[in-house]
C-alpha positions in Angstrom: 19.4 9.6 4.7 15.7 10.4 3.9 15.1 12.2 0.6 11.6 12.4 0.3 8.9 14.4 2.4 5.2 13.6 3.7 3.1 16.9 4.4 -0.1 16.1 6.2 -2.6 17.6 9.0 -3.8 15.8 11.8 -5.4 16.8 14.7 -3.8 18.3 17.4 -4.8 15.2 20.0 -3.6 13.0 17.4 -0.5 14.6 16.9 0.6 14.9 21.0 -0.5 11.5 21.3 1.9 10.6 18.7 4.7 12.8 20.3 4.4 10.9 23.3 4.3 7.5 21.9 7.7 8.9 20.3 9.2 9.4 23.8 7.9 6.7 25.7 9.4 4.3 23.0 12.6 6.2 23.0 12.4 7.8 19.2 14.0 10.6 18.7 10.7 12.3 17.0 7.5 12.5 16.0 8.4 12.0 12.3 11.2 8.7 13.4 8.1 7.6 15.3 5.5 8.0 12.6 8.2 6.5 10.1 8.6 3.4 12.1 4.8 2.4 12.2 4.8 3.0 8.3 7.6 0.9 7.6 6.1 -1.9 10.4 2.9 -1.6 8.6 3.2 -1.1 5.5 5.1 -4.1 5.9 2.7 -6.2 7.7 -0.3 -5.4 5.1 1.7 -6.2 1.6 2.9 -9.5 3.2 -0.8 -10.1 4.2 -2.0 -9.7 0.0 1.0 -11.2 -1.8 1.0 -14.2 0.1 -2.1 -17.1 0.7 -1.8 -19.6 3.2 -3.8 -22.9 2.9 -4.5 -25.7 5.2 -2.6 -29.1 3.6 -6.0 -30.4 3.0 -7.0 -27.6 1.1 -3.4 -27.2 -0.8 -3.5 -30.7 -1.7 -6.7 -30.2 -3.4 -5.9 -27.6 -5.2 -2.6 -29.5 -6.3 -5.0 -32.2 -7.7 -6.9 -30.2 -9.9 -4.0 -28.7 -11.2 -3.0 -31.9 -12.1 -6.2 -32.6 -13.7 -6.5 -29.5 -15.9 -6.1 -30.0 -19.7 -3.7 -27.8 -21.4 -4.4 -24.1 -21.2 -6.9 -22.9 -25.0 -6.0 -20.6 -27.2 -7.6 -18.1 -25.5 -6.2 -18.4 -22.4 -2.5 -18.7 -23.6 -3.9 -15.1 -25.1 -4.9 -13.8 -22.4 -1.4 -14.6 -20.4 0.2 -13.1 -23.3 -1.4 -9.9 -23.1 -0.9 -9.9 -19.4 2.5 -10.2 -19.6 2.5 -7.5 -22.1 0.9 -5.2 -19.5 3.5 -5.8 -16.7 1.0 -8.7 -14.9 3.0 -10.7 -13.1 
């Protein structure tokens, strides 16, 4: 059951455009409708920036130089520190 309201103004073509996307896709509103594409999208876009997707070339460079990096300074242990501290994940 939804707890939590969105108010917001759109324009009036916007909004019957909306309302008939609603029907044609068999929703039982404008707002199950509008909550559908939100859901979809929101989706869509924060699997788009938490995730990167590399070639096998390009991963298995990457895994190289990994490999070839000298243990992290004192300043950088420092800095993961106070990331952590923050809530950087």
């Amino acid at each position: 059951m939804a707890t939590s309201r969105i108010d917001m103004r759109i324009d009036e073509a916007i909004k019957a455009l909306g309302e008939k996307a609603a029907a044609l896709t068999g929703r039982r509103s404008l707002t199950e409708y509008v909550t559908r594409l939100i859901e979809e999208d929101a989706t869509r876009v924060i699997r788009e920036h938490e995730a990167i997707t590399l070639e096998n070339n390009v991963f298995d460079r990457f895994m190289a130089a990994c490999e070839a990096a000298e243990a992290p300074n004192a300043k950088l242990r420092a800095a993961r520190e106070f990331a952590e501290q923050q809530g950087i994940q």
